[in-house]
ROFILUM-284148 format. One record per residue: residue in three letters; x, y, z of N, C-alpha, C in turn. Coordinates in steps of 0.05 Angstrom, whole numbers, padded with zeros to 5 digits, always signed. Layout:
! residues N
ALAXYZXYZXYZ ...
***
This chain:
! residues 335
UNK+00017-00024+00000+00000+00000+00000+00018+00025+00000 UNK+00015+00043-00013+00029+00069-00021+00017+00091+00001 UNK+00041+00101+00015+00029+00121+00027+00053+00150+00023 UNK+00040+00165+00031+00066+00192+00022+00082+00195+00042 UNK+00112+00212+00039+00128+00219+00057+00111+00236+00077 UNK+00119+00247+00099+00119+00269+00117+00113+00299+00108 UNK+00115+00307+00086+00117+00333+00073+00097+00329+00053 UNK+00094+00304+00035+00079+00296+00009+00087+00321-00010 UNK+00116+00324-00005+00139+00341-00035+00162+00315-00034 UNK+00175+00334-00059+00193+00310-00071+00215+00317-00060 UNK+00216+00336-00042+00239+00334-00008+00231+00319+00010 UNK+00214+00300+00003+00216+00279+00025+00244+00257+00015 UNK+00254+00266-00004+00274+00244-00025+00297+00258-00001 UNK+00309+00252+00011+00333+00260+00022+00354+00265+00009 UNK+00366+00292+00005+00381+00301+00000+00378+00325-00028 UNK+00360+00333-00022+00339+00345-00042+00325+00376-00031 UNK+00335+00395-00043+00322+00420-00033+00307+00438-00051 UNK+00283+00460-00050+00268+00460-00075+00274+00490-00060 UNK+00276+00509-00079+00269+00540-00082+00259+00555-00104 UNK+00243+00575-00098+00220+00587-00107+00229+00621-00116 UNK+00235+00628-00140+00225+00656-00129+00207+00670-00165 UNK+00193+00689-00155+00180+00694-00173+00171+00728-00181 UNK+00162+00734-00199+00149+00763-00202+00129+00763-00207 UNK+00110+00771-00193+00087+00776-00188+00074+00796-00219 UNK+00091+00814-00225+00080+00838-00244+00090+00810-00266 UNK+00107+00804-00274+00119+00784-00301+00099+00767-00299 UNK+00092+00742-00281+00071+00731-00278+00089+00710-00284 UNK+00113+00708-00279+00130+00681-00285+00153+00680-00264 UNK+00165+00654-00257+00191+00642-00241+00199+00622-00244 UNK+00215+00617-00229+00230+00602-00230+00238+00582-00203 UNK+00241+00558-00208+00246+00532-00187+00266+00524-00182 UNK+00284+00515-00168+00307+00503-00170+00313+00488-00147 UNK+00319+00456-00163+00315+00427-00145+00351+00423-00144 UNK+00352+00426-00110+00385+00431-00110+00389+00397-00089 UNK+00417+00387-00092+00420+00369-00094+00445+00364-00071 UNK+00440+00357-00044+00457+00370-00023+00478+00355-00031 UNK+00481+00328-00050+00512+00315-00060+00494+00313-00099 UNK+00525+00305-00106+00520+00309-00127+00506+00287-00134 UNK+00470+00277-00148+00461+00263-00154+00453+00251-00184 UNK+00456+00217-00184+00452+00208-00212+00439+00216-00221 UNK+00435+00218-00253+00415+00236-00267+00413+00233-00296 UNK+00373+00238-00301+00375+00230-00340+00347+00248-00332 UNK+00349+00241-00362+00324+00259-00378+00302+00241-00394 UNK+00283+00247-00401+00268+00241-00425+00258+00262-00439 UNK+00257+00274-00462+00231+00288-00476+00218+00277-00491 UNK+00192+00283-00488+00169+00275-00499+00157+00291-00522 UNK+00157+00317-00509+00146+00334-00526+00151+00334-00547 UNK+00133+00353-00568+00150+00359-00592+00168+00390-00598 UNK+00168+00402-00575+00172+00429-00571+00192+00444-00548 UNK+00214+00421-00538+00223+00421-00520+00243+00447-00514 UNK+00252+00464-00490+00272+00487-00490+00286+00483-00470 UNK+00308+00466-00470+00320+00455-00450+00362+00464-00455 UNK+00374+00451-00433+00397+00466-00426+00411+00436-00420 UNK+00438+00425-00430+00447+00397-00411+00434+00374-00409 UNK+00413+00371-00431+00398+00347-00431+00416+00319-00444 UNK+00442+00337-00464+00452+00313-00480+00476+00295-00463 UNK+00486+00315-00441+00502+00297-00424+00490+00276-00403 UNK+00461+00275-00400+00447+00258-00388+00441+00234-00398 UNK+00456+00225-00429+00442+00206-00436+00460+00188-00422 UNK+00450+00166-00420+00474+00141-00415+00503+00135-00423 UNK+00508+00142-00440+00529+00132-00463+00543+00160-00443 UNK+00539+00180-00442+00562+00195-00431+00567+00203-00409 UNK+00591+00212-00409+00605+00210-00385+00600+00222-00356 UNK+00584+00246-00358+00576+00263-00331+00556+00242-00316 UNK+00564+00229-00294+00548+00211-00285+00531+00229-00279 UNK+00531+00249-00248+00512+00265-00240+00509+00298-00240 UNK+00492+00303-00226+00492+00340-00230+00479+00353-00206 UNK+00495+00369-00205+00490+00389-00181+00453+00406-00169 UNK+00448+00403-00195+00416+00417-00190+00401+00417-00215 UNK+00381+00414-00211+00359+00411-00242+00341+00449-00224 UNK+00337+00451-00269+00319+00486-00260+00299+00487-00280 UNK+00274+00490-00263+00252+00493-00274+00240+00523-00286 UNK+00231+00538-00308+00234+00561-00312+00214+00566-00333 UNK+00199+00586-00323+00182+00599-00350+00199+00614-00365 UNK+00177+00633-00382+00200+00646-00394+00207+00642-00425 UNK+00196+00608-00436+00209+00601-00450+00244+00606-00458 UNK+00241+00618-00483+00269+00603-00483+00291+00631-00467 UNK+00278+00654-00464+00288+00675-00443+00294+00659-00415 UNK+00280+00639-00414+00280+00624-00388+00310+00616-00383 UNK+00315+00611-00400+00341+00580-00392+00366+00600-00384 UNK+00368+00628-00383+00385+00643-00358+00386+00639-00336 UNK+00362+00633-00327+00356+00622-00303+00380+00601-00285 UNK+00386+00573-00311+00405+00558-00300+00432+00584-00288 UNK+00436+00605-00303+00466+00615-00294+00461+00625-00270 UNK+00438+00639-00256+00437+00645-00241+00439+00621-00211 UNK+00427+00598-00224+00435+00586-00204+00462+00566-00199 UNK+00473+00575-00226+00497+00570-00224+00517+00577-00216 UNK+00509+00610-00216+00530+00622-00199+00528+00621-00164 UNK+00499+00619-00159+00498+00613-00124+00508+00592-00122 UNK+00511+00559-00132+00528+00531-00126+00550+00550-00131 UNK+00565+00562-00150+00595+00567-00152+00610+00579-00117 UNK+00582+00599-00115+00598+00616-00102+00594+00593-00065 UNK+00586+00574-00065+00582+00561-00048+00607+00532-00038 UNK+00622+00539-00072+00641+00520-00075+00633+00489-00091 UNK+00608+00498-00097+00596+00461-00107+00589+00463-00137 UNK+00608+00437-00144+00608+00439-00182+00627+00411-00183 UNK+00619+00406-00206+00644+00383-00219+00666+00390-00224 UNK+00694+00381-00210+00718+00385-00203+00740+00382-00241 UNK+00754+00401-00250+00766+00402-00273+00789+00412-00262 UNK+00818+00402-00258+00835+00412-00262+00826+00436-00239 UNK+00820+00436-00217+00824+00453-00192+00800+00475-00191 UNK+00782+00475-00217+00761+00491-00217+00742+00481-00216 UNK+00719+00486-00201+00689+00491-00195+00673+00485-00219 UNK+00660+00467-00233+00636+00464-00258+00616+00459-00234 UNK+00599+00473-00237+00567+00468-00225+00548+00449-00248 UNK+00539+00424-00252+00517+00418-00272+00496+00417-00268 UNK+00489+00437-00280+00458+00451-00290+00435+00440-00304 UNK+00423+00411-00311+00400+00413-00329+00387+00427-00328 UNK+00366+00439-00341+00354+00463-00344+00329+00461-00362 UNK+00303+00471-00357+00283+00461-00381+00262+00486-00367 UNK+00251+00502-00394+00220+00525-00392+00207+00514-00411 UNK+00186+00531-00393+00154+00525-00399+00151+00552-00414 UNK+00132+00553-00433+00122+00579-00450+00100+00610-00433 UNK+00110+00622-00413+00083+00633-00397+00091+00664-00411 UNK+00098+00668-00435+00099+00697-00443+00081+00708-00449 UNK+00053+00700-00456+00022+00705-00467+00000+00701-00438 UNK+00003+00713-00413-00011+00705-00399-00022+00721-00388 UNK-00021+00747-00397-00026+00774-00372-00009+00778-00365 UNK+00016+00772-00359+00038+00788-00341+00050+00810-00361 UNK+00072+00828-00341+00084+00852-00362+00118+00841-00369 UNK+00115+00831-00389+00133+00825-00394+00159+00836-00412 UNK+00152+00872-00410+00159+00890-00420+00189+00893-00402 UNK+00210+00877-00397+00224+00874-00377+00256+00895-00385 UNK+00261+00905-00408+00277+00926-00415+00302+00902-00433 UNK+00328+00910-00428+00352+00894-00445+00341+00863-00433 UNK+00354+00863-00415+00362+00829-00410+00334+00823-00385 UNK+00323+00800-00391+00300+00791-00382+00314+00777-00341 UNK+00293+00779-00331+00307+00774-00307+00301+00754-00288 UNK+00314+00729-00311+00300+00701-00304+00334+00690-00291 UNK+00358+00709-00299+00384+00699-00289+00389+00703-00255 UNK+00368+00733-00251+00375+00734-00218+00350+00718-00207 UNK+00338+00717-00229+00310+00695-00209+00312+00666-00201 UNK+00337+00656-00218+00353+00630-00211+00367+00639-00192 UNK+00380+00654-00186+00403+00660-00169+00381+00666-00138 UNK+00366+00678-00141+00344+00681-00110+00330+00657-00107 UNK+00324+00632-00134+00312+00612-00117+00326+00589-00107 UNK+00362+00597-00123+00376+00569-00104+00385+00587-00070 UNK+00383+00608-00068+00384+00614-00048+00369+00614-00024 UNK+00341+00611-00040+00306+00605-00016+00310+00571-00012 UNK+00331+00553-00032+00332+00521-00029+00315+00514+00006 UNK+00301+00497+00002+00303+00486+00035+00276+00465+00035 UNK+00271+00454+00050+00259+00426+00042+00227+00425+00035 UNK+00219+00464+00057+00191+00465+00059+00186+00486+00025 UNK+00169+00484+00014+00166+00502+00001+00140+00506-00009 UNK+00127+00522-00020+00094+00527-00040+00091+00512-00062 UNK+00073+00515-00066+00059+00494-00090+00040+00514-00097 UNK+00017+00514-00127+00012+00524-00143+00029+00549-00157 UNK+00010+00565-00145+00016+00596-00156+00046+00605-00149 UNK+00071+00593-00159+00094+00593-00141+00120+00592-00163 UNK+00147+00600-00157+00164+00580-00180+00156+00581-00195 UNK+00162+00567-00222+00162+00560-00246+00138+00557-00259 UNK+00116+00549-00237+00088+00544-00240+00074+00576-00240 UNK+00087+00607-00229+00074+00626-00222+00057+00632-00244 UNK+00061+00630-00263+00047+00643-00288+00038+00615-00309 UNK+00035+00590-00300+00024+00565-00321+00001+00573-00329 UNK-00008+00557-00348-00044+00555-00348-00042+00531-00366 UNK-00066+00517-00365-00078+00492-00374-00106+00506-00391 UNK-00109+00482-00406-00132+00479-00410-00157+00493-00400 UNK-00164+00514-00392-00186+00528-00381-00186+00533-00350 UNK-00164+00529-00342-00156+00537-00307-00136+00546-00312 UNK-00118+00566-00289-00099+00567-00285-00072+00548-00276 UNK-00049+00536-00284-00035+00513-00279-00020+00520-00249 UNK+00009+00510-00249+00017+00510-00219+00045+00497-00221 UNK+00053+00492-00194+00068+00484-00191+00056+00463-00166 UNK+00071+00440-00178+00050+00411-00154+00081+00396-00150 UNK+00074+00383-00125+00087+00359-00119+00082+00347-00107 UNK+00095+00321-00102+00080+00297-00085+00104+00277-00079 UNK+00098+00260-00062+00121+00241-00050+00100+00213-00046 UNK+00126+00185-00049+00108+00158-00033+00128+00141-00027 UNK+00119+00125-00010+00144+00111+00004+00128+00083-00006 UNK+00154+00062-00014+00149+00050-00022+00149+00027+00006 UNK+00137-00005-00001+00140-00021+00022+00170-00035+00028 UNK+00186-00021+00011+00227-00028+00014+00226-00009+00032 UNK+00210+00015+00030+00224+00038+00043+00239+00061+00029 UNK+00239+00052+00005+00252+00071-00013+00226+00089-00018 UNK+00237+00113-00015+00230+00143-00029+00224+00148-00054 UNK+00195+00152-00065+00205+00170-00087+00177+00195-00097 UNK+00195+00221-00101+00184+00245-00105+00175+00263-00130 UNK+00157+00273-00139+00154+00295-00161+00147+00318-00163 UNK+00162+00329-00181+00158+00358-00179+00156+00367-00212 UNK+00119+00374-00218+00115+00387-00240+00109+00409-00240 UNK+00118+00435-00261+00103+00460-00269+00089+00453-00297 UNK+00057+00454-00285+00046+00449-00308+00023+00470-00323 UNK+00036+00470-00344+00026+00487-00363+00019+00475-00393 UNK+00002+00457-00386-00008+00441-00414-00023+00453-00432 UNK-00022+00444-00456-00044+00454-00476-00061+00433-00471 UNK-00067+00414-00465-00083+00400-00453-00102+00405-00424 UNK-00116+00390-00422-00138+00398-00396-00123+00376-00371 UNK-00127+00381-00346-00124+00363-00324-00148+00353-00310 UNK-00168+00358-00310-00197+00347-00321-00215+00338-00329 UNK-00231+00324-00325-00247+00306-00342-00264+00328-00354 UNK-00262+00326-00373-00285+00358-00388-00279+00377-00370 UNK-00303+00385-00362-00309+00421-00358-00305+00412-00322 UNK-00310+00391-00311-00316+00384-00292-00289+00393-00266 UNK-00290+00390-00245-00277+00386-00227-00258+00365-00214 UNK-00266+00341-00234-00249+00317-00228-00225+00317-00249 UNK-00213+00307-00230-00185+00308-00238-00176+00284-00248 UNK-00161+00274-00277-00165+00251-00296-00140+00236-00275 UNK-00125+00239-00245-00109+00231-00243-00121+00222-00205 UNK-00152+00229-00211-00160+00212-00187-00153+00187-00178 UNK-00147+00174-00189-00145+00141-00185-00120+00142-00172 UNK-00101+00155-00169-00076+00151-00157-00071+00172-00126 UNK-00106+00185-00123-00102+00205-00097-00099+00194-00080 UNK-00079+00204-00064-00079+00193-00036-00088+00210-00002 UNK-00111+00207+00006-00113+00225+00028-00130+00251+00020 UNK-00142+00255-00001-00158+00273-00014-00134+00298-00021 UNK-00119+00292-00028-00094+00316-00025-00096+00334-00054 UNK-00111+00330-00079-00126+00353-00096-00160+00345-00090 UNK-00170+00346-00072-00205+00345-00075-00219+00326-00060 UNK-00204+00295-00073-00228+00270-00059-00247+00264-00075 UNK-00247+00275-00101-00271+00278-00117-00275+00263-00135 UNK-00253+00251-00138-00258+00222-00147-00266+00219-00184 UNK-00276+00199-00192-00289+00203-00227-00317+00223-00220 UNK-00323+00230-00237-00346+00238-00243-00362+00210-00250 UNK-00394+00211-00235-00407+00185-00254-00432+00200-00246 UNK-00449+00199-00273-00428+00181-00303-00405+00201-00306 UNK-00394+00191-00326-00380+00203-00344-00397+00234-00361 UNK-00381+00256-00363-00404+00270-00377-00394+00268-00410 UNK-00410+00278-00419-00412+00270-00447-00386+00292-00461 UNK-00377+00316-00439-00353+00312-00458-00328+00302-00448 UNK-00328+00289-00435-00309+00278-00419-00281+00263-00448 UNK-00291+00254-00463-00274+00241-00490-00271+00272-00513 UNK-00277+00300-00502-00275+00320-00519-00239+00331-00517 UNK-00225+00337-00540-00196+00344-00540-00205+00376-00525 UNK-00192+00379-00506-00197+00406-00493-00173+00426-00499 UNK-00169+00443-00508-00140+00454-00519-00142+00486-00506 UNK-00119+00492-00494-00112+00518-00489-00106+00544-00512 UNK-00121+00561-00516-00117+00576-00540-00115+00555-00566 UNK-00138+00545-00566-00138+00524-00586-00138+00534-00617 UNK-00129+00560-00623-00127+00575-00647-00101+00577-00646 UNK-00083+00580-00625-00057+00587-00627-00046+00574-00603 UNK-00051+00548-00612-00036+00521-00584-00002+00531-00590 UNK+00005+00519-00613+00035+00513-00616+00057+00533-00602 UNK+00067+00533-00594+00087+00545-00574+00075+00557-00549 UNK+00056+00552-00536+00046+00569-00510+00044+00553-00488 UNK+00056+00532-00489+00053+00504-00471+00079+00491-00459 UNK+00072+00473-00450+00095+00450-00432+00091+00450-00406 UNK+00102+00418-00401+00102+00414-00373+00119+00400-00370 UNK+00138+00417-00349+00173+00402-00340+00167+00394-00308 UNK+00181+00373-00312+00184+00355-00286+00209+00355-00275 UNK+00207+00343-00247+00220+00325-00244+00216+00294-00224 UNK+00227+00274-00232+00228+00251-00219+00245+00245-00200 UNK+00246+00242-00169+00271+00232-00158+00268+00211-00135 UNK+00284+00199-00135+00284+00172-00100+00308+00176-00091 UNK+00311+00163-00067+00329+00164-00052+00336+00135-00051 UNK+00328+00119-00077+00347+00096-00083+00370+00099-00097 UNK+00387+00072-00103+00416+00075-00117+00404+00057-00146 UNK+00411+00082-00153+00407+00085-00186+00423+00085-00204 UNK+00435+00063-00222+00451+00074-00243+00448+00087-00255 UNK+00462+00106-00285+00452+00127-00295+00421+00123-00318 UNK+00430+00095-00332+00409+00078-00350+00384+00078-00330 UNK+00395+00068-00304+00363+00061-00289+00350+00079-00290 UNK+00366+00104-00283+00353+00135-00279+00333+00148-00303 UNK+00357+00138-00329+00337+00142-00354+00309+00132-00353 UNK+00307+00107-00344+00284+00085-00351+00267+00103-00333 UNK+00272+00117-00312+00262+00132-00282+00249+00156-00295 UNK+00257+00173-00311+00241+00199-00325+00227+00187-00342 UNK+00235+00165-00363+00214+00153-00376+00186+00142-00369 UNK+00192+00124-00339+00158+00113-00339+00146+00143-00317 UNK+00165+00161-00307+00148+00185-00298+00136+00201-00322 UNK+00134+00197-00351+00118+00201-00366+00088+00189-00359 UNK+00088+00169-00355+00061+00161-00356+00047+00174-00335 UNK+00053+00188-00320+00041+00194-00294+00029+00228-00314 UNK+00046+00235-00339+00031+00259-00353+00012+00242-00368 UNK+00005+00221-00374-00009+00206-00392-00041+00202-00376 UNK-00038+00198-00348-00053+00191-00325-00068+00218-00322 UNK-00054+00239-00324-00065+00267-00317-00072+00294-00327 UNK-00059+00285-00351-00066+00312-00371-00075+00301-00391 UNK-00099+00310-00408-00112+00291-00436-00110+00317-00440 UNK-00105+00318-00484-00086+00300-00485-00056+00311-00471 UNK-00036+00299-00483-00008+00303-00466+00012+00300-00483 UNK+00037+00306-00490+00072+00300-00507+00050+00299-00541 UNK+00037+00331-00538+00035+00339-00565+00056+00353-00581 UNK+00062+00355-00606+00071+00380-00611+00071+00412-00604 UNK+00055+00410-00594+00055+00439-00583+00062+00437-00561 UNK+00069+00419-00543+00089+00418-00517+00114+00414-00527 UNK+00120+00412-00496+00157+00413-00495+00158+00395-00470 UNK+00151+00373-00460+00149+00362-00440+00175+00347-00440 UNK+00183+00348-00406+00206+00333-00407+00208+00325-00374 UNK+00208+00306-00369+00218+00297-00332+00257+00295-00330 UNK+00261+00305-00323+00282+00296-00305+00281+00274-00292 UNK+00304+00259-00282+00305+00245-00267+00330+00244-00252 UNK+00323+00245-00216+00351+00245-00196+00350+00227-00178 UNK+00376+00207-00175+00379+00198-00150+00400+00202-00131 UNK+00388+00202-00111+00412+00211-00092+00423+00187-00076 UNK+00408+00161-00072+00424+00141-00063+00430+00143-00034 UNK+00407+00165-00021+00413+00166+00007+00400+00137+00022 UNK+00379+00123+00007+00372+00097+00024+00396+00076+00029 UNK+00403+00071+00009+00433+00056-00002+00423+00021-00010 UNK+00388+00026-00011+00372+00000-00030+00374+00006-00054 UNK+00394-00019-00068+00387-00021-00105+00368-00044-00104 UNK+00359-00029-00135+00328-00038-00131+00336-00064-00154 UNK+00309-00077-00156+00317-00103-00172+00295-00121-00176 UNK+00287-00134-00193+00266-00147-00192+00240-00139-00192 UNK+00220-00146-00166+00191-00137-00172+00192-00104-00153 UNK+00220-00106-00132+00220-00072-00130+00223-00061-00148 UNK+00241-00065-00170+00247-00036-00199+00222-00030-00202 UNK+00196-00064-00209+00176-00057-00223+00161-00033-00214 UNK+00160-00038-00179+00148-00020-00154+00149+00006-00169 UNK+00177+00013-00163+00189+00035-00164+00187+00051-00187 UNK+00180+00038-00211+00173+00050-00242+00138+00053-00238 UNK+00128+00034-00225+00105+00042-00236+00099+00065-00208 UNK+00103+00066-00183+00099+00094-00174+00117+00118-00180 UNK+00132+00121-00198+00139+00141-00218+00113+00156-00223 UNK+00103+00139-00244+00081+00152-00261+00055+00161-00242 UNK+00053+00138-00220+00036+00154-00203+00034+00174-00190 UNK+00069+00184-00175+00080+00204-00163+00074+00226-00180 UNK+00074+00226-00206+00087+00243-00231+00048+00252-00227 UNK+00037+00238-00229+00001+00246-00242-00012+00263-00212 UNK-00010+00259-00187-00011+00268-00165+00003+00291-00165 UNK+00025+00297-00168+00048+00318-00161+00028+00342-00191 UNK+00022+00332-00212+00005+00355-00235-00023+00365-00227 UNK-00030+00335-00208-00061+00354-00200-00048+00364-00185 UNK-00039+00363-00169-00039+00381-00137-00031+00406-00151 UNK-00011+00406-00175-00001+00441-00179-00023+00460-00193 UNK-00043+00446-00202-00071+00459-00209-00092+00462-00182 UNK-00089+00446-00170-00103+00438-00153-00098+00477-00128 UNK-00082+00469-00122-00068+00492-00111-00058+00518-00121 UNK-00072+00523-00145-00068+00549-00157-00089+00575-00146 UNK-00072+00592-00141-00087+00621-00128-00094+00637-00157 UNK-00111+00652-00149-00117+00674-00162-00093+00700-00169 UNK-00101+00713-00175-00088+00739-00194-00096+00753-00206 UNK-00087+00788-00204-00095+00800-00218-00089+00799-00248 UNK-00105+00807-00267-00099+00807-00288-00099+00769-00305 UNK-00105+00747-00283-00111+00717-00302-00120+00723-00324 UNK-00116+00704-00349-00128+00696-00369-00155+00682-00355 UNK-00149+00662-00342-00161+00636-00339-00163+00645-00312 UNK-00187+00623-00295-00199+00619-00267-00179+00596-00262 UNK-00172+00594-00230-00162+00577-00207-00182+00549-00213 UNK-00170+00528-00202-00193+00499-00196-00218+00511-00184 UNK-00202+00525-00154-00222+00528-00128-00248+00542-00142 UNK-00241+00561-00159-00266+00575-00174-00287+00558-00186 UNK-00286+00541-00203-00296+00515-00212-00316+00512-00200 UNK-00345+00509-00213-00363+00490-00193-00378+00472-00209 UNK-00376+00476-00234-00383+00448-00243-00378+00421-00241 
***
């Protein structure tokens, strides 16, 4: 039986710190999942639209086993400054991959599209997503916000406002494992127009609602629901991340962002369109010191995707209001 960590964030993974900071007038921020040792690490993209930073040293075949911190970032592709900023707080902290007596900090790095949302994004020369990395590895620490927050400040979905969600479960080894999505789909997180959330089946503790399916089913429940469905292509994505506090090789880790896809498959209809850019991360830190094997891997892959579909409602789920929205909060919702 699956139950969540202590926090139900993906800092229940030990060794794992999340920071937040954002602009309120821009209507966008930035996340950053810092990594108290340096942890194994891969990628997947799904999407067809991806804006990412260090995804190609994550594949298997090469050599950077792990990395210092993964950064979540609106912004699109103005976003991916973000990593320097939090590259320069690890530098100036002393923590990076060691070359010949100098300091490399490794950065993966991946934004979401929130430039069309109401915010003023009239920001002058250089956009100011590099000091907004640099203030959220500095807020790092285990407690942090969810929806309206980070990377998630300015999402939107499908006819609500999006978020920033996470979630944690402990498996019956005892191994950890956590997620952390900003989701901003062109897709809906909803069954239709409704209040239920297509990723009920994996709630634990009523932690987005309790609300379970809708029954019946309503009749548009099988309808493609699209965000600016005249001008989907580039206004979307939803970046993750996956992590445990099992020992992970770097391949395993791959296989680890891969089945935390399905947990977008579970929760956003539809999902890894072209007009996204979807991508999970994946980290282990190996603080349990259980390698997994057998019918635990299976465990452990298939609450990936669970962790992954939980951690997207809850970042809708927990979305506040704002001046100036496109789109209404869940809580607004009463259908």
């Amino acid at each position: 039986m699956f139950r969540t960590g202590p926090r139900n964030l993906i800092t229940d993974v030990a060794g794992l710190r999340v920071g937040n900071a954002a602009d309120e007038r821009l209507k966008s921020g930035v996340t950053a999942i810092i990594c108290d040792e340096p942890a194994v690490a891969g990628a997947q993209v799904l999407g067809g639209a991806p804006g990412t930073r260090e995804t190609d040293l994550l594949e298997p075949h090469n050599s950077v086993e792990t990395v210092n911190a993964v950064v979540l970032s609106g912004g699109s592709a103005f976003g991916l400054d973000a990593a320097s900023g939090v590259q320069a707080a690890l530098r100036e902290s002393g923590v990076g991959f060691e070359v010949r007596g100098l300091r490399i900090p490794v950065i993966p790095a991946a934004i979401l599209f929130d430039l069309v949302n109401g915010g003023d994004k009239g920001w002058g020369r250089y956009p100011p997503y590099r000091e907004l990395g640099y203030d959220a590895a500095k807020a790092a620490a285990t407690d942090f916000a969810l929806g309206t927050a980070g990377a998630g400040a300015g999402a939107l979905t499908a006819g609500l406002k999006g978020g920033l969600g996470s979630a944690s479960t402990v498996l019956d080894s005892g191994v950890t494992i956590g997620a952390l999505a900003a989701v901003n789909a062109v897709g809906s997180v909803t069954v239709g127009r409704t209040r239920h959330f297509w990723a009920s089946p994996f709630e634990i503790s009523e932690e987005f609602g309790g609300l379970g399916y809708p029954s019946p089913m309503p009749d548009d429940a099988r309808r493609i629901l699209l965000k600016f469905r005249d001008k989907a292509v580039g206004a979307n994505t939803t970046i993750a991340v996956i992590a445990t506090d099992a020992v992970l090789t770097k391949a395993a880790a791959k296989r680890l962002a891969m089945s935390a896809h399905d947990g977008f498959a579970r929760a956003i209809w539809p999902t890894h369109t072209p007009a996204d850019g979807d991508i999970v991360f994946s980290l282990a830190t190996g603080r349990s010191g259980v390698e997994m094997s057998g019918d635990e891997a299976i465990d452990l892959y298939a609450a990936a995707g669970a962790t992954m579909a939980r951690a997207i409602a809850r970042g809708v789920f927990a979305a506040t209001p704002a001046e100036g929205d496109l789109f209404p909060v869940w809580s607004a919702r009463t259908g």
